[in-house]
N, C-alpha and C positions, 0 to 999 in steps of 0.2 A: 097635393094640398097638405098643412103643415099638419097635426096631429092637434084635438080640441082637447086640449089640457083645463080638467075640472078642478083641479085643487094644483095649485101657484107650486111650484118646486124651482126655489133658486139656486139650488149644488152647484147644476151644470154652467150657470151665468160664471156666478163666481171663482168657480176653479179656472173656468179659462181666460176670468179675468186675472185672476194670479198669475197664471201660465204666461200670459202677456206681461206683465209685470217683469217676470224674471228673466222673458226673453228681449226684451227693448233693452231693460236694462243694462243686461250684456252687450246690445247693440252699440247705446251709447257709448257704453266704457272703448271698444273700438274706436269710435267715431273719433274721439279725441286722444286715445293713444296712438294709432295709425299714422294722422298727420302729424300730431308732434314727435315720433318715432323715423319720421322723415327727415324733419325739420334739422331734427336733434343731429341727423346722421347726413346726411349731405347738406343743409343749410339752404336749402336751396326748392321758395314757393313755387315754380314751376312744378318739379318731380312730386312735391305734396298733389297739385292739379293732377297731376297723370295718374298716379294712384288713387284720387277722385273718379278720375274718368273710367278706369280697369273696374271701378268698384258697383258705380252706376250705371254703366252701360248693359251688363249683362242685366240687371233689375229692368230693363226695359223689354229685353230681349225672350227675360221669361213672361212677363206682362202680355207683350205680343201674341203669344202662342200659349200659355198655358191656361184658358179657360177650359174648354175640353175636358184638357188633361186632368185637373181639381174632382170636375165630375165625372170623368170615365174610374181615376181609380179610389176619389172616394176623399171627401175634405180629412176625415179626421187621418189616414193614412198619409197624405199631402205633408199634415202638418207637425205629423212626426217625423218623416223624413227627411224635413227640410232642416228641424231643429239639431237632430243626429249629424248632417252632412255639413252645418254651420261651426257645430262645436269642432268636429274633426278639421276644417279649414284653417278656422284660428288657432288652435291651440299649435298648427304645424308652423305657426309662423315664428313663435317665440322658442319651440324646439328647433328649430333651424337654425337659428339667431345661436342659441346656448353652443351647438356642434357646429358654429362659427362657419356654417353652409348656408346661408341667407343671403342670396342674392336681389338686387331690385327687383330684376323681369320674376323672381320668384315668390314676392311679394307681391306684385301687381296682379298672377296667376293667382293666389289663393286669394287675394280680397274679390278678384273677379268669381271667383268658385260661389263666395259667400254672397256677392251679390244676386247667380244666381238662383242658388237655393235658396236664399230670404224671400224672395217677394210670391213664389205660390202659398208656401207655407202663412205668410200674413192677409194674403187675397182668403186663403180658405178660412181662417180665422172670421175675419170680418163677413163672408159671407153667412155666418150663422147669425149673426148679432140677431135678426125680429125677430127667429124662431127661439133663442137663447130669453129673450126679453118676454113671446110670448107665453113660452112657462112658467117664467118666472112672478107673469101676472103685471109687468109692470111696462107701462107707456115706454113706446119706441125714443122717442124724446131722452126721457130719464135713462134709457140705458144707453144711449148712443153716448149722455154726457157721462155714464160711468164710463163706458169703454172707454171713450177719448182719455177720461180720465185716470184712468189706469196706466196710458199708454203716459202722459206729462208727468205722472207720479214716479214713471221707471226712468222719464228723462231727468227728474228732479236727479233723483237716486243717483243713478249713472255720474251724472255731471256736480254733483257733490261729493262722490267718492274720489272719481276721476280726475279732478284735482290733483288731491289731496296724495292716491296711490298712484300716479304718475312719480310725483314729485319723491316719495318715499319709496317705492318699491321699484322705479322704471318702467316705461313701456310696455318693455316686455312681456317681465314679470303680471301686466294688468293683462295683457290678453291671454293669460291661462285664467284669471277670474272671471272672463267672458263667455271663453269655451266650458266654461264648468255651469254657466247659464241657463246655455243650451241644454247640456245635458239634464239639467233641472225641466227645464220648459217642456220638454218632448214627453214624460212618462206623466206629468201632470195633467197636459193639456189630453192626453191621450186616455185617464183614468176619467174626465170632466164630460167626456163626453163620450161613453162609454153607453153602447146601446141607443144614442138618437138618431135614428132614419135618418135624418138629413145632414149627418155625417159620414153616412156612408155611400159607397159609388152609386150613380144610378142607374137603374135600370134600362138600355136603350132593346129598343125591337130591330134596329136597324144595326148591323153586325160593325166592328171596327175596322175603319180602310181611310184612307187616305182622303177619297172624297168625303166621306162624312164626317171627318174633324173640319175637313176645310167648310164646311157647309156649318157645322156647328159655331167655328171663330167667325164669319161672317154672319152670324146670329146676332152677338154683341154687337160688334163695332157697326152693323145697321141700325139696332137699336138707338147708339152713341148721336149718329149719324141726324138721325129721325126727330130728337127730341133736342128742340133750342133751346132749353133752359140748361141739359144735360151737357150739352157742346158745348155753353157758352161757360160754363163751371170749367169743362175741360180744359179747355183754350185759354182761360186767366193763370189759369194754376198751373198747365205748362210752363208758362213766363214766368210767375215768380217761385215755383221750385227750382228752377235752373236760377234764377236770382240768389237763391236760400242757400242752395249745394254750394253755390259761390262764397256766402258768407261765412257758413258755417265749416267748410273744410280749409278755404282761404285766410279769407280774410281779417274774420275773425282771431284765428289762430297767430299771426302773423302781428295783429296789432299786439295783441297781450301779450308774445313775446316781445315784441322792439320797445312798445311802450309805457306798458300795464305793470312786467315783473316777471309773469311768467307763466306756469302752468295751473298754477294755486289759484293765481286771479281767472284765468279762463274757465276752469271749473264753478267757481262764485258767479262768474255773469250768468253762466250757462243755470246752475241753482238757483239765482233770483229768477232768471225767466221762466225756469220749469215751476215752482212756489205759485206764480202767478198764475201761469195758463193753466194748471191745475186747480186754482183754486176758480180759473173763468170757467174751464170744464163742468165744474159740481156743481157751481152755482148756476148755469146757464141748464142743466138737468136738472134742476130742483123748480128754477123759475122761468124756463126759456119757453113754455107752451102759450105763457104772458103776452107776450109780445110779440110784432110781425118780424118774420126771420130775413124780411128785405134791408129795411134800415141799420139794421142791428148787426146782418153782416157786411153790410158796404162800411157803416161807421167803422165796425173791428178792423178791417181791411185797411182801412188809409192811415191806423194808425199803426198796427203793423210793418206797413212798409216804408219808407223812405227814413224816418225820425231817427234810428242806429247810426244808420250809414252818414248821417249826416252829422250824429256828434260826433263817431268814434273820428271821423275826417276831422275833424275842427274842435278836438279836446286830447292830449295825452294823461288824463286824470280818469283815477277808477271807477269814481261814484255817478257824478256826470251819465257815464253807459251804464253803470248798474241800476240807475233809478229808470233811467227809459226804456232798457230793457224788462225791465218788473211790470215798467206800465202794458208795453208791447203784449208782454204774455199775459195781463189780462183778459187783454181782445181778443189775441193771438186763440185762446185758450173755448172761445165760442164758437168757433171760426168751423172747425171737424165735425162736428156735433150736428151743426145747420145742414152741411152738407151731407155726412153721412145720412139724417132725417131724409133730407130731399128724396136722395138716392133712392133710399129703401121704401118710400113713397111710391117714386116712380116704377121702379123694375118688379118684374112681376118674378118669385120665387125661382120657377123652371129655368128664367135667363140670367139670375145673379152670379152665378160664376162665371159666366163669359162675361156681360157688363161689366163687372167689377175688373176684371183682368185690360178689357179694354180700355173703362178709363184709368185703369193704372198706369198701363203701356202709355196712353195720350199725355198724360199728364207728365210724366217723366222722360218723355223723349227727348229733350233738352237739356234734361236734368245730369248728364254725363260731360256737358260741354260746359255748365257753370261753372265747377269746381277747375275744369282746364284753365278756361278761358281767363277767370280770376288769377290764375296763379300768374300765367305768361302777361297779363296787365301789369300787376304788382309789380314783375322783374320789367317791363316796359317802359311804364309812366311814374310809379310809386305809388304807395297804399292809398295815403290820401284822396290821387285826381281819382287811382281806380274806386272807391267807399263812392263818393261822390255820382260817377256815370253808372255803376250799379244802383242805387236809389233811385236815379232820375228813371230810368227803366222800371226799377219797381213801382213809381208814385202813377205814369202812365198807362202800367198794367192794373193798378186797382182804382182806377177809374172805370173801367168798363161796368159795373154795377150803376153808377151813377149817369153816363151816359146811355146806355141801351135798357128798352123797356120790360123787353121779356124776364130779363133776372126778379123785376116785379113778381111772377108767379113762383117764387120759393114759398108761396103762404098757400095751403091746399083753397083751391076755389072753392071748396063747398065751405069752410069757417068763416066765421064774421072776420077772424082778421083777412082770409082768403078774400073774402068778399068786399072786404073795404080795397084793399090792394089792387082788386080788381075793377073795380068802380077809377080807381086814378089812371087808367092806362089810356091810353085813343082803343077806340075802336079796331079792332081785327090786329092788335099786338099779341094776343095770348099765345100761348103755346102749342102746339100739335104736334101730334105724332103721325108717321106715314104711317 
C-alpha cells in the first residue's frame, strides 16, 4: 500500500516531471534528425522505414518482457539505466559518422539499442505517476494532464529546435544534443525520487527463477486480457500507433521535403502541433474532471485522425497543414491524460508494472511495421494515394468508441457522470473483470 502522506510535498512530482522533459525532448530531436539524416544521405523513404522499423521493434520487445524486470530491480534503477544506455547509443552515431565509420546496418543497431533501452525506463516513469500525484496532494486527473503535459511541452521544444538545428548545425551534429539529454535526464530523475519505496525493487518471498518471471508476465497481460474496456483501448491504439509511426517517421518527413521546403517547415508543423496538445493537456487537467471522458475522447479521436492525411494528400501549401495540425493537437493533446486516468483507475498498484508494460507491448506491436510499411508505399504508389489509404485506416480505427458500448465505462460508475454513462448503455454491456 502506497505511504498516507499528511502534509502535500511536490519535489518529487516535479523533478521527475522535468527529468521527462529533458528526456522526450532529446527523444524528439532524434525522431526528426534520424529520418532526415537518411533522407539526406541515401534519398531514399523505404531505408528511412527500415530504420523506423530497427527503432520500434525492439520498444516492443522490451514492453513484452520487461514488467518483472522494472519491479525485481527497482523503477528508479530502471530509469537510470535506460537514460545512461540511451545517451551512449546516440551520441555513437554522430561519432561514427565524424571517423566516417558509419555504416547503415550500424545505424539501424544503435537506434535498435535505443529503442530498447527507452521503453522500460518510460514504463517505470509512468508507473509512479498516483503515488507521485498522491503526495503531492493533487487529483490523479490534474497530474496525469501535467505529466502528459510535460511530455507535449518536450515535443513542442524538440521539434521547434529541430528544425531550426537540423538545418544550421546538421544531423549529426543534433544527435550529440540528444545524447547530452539523456545524460541530464538520468541524475535528475534519480535525485527526484530519491528515497520513495515505490521506486525501489520490490520485495518478492518467492526467490528469482524462470518460472516466477514467467508467472509474474502472465500477471499483466491476464489482467489486459480480463478487462474490456482495458483491451479495447489496447486494440484502437495498436492501429493507430502503427498509423502515427507511419506519419510521423514517413510521411510526414517526405511531404516537407518534396513539398513544404524542408526541414524548417517540418520542425513548425511538428511546433504548432506540440503548442496545441500541450495546451489540450493543461487545460483538460485543470478542467477534464467536468466532463464524461467518453464523448470527450471519441470526439478528440476522430478529429485527430484522418483530417492531416487528407490535406497534406490534396494541398502542397504550408498553412493549410499547419492550421489542422494545431487543431489536431488540441484534441490530440486530452487524448493521454483520459487514458492514463482510466488505467491508473483500473490497475491495482502491485500489478502496474506488468500492466503498464503489457499494454505498452499491445499497443505497439504494430507500431514497427508503420514506419516500414509507409516508406515501401511511398516508393510504390506515391505520397499522395499512400496519405490518403493511411487516413482511411486511421478514420476506421477511431470509430470503434462510437460503435462499441463498453468504451462507455471510461466515466468510474460510482460518479454522476459515471452514472449517467451508465444509465445510456443496454443492459449487461458494462464491464468485468475475470
Amino acid at each position: 500500500m502506497p505511504e498516507d502522506f499528511s502534509t502535500p510535498d511536490r519535489r518529487p512530482l516535479t523533478t521527475v516531471l522535468a527529468a521527462n522533459l529533458v528526456s522526450i525532448t532529446g527523444s524528439c530531436l532524434t525522431y526528426m534528425g534520424v529520418p532526415w539524416f537518411v533522407l539526406q544521405s541515401t534519398g531514399s523513404a523505404a531505408k528511412a522505414g527500415i530504420v523506423a522499423f530497427c527503432t520500434m521493434l525492439p520498444v516492443v520487445l522490451a514492453a513484452l518482457v520487461g514488467g518483472p524486470v522494472i519491479d525485481r530491480i527497482g523503477r528508479r534503477r530502471v530509469t537510470v539505466a535506460s537514460d545512461l544506455a540511451c545517451a551512449v547509443a546516440v551520441a555513437a552515431i554522430p561519432l561514427l559518422q565524424f571517423a566516417d565509420a558509419l555504416r547503415f546496418w550500424m545505424l539501424c543497431v544503435l537506434m535498435a539499442v535505443t529503442g530498447l533501452c527507452r521503453t522500460p525506463g518510460e514504463t517505470a516513469r509512468g508507473v509512479l505517476l498516483p503515488t507521485l500525484a498522491e503526495r503531492a496532494g493533487m487529483p490523479l486527473t490534474r497530474a496525469a494532464g501535467l505529466y502528459d503535459g510535460a511530455a507535449r511541452c518536450a515535443a513542442l521544444t524538440g521539434s521547434a529546435l529541430g528544425g531550426v538545428l537540423i538545418a544550421e548545425l546538421g544531423a549529426a551534429n543534433v544527435l550529440l544534443v540528444d545524447a547530452a539529454t539523456f545524460a541530464v535526464a538520468a541524475p535528475l530523475f534519480a535525485f527526484g525520487v530519491r528515497g520513495l519505496p515505490e521506486a525501489q525493487a520490490q520485495q518478492r518471498a518467492e526467490p528469482v527463477s524462470l518460472h516466477a518471471y514467467g508467472r509474474e508476465l502472465a500477471e499483466g497481460y491476464r489482467f489486459v486480457a480480463a478487462t474490456p474496456l482495458l483491451l479495447g483501448v489496447c486494440l484502437m491504439t495498436l492501429v493507430t500507433r502503427g498509423l502515427d509511426q507511419g506519419w510521423s517517421a514517413v510521411l510526414l518527413p517526405v511531404h516537407a521535403r518534396e513539398e513544404l521546403g524542408g526541414s524548417v517547415e517540418l520542425g513548425l508543423l511538428n511546433a504548432a502541433f506540440g503548442v496545441c496538445a500541450l495546451t489540450g493537456a493543461l487545460v483538460y487537467g485543470v478542467v477534464g474532471s467536468r466532463f464524461r471522458r467518453w464523448p470527450v475522447f471519441t470526439i478528440a479521436f476522430l478529429i485527430v485522425g484522418l483530417p492531416r492525411f487528407v490535406v497534406a494528400a490534396f494541398t502542397d501549401t504550408f498553412t493549410p497543414l499547419a492550421v489542422i495540425m494545431a487543431i489536431e493537437g488540441l484534441a490530440c493533446g486530452v487524448l493521454n491524460p483520459i487514458m492514463a486516468t482510466v488505467t491508473y483507475e483500473t490497475v491495482p498498484e502491485e500489478l502496474r508494472s506488468r500492466v503498464l508494460s503489457a499494454t505498452t507491448a499491445s499497443v505497439q506491436l504494430v507500431t514497427p511495421l508503420g514506419g516500414l510499411a509507409a516508406g515501401f508505399l511511398v516508393d510504390a504508389v506515391g505520397p499522395p494515394s499512400t496519405l490518403l489509404m493511411v487516413g482511411g485506416a486511421y478514420l476506421l480505427a477511431t470509430l470503434c468508441p462510437v460503435v462499441f458500448p463498453v468504451w462507455r465505462r471510461m466515466d468510474p460508475a460510482g460518479s454522476p457522470l459515471g452514472r449517467a454513462a451508465a444509465g445510456s448503455l443496454p443492459r449487461g454491456s458494462g464491464t468485468k473483470r475475470g
